[in-house]
C-alpha positions in Angstrom: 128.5 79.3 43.2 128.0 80.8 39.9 124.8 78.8 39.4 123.7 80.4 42.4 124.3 83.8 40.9 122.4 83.1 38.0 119.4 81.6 39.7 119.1 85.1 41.8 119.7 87.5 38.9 117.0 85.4 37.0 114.7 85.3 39.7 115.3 89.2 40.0 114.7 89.5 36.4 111.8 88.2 36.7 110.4 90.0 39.5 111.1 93.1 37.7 110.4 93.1 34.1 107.9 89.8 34.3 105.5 89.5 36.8 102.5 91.9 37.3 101.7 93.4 40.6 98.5 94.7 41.6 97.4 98.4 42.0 97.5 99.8 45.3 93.6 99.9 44.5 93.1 96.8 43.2 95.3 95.4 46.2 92.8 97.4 48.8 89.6 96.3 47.2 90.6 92.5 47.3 91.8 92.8 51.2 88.1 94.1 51.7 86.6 91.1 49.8 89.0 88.6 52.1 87.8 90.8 55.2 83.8 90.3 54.4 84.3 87.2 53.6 86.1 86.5 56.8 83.7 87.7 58.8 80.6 85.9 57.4 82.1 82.7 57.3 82.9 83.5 61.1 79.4 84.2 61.9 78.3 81.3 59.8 80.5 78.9 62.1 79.0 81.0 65.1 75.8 80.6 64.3 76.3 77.1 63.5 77.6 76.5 66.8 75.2 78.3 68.9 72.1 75.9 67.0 74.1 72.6 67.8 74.7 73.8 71.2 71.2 75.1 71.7 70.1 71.5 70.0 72.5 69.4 72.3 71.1 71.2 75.2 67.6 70.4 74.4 68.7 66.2 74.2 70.7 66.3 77.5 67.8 68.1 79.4 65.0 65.6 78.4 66.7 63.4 81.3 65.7 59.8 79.6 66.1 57.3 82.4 
C-alpha cells in the first residue's frame, strides 16, 4: 500500500511542479489548427469519393455485353 502512496504523490508532484501546460491561448489556437485541418481532410475524402463514384458510374453505364 505504501508503494501505492508514493507512486500517487509522485505522480502529483509531478503534475504540479514538472510538467508544462499550455496557455489558455496557445490551447485555443491549436484546437483551431485540429478544426481546419479536420475539415479539409473531410472535404478531401469527400471530394475523393464523389470522383470515384462519378468514375464508377461512368464504367457501369457503358453496358459492355
Amino acid at each position: 500500500m505504501g508503494s501505492l502512496q508514493t507512486y500517487v504523490q509522485e505522480s502529483y508532484n509531478e503534475l504540479i511542479n514538472k510538467v508544462t501546460w499550455p496557455t489558455f491561448r496557445n490551447l485555443q489556437s491549436d484546437t483551431v489548427v485540429v478544426i481546419v485541418a479536420t475539415i479539409l481532410l473531410s472535404l478531401l475524402i469527400f471530394g475523393m469519393d464523389a470522383i470515384s463514384n462519378f468514375v464508377l458510374d461512368l464504367v457501369y453505364s457503358l453496358n459492355i455485353s
